[in-house]
C-alpha positions in Angstrom: -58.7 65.6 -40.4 -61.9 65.1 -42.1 -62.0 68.5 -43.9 -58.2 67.5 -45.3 -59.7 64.2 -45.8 -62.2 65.4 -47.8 -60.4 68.3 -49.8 -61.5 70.9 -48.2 -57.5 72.7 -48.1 -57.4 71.5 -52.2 -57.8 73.7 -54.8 -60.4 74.4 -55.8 -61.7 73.2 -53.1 -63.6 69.3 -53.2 -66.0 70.3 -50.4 -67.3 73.0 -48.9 -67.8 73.9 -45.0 -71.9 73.6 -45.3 -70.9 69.8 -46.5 -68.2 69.3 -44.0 -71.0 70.8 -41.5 -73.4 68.5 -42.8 -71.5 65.3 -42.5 -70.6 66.2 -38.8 -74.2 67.5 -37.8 -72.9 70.6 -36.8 -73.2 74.3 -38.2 -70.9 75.9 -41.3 -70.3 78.5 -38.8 -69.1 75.8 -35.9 -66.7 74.0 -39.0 -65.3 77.7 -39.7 -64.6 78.0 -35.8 -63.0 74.2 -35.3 -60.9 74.5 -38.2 -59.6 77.8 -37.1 -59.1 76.9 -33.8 -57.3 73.7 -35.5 -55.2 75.9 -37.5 -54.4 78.1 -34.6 -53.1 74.8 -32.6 -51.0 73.1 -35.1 -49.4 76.6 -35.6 -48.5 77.1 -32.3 -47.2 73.5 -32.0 -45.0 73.7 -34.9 -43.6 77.4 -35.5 -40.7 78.2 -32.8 -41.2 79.7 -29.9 -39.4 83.0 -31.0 -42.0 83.4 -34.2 -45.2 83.2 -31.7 -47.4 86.3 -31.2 -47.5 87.7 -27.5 -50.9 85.8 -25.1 -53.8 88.3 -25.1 
């Protein structure tokens, strides 16, 4: 929420993941990995079930 908040999905983008990173206390690389991981969930909660890719 606070990277949408912030603009981070606008473009150009109105903040970057070293800001978004620095604002939660936590690594660019930890941002890349949570907003991935966010992505990945809100995909998998909206698309149908016949459009998902196979478990691993």
């Amino acid at each position: 929420m606070l990277a949408f908040d912030r603009g981070y999905f606008d473009s150009p983008r109105a903040v970057t993941m070293e800001e978004l990173g620095d604002e939660l206390g936590i690594s660019q690389q930890a941002v890349a990995s949570r907003l991935w991981r966010g992505i990945d969930q809100l995909l998998a909660t909206t698309l149908p079930e016949t459009t998902r890719r196979p478990e691993a």
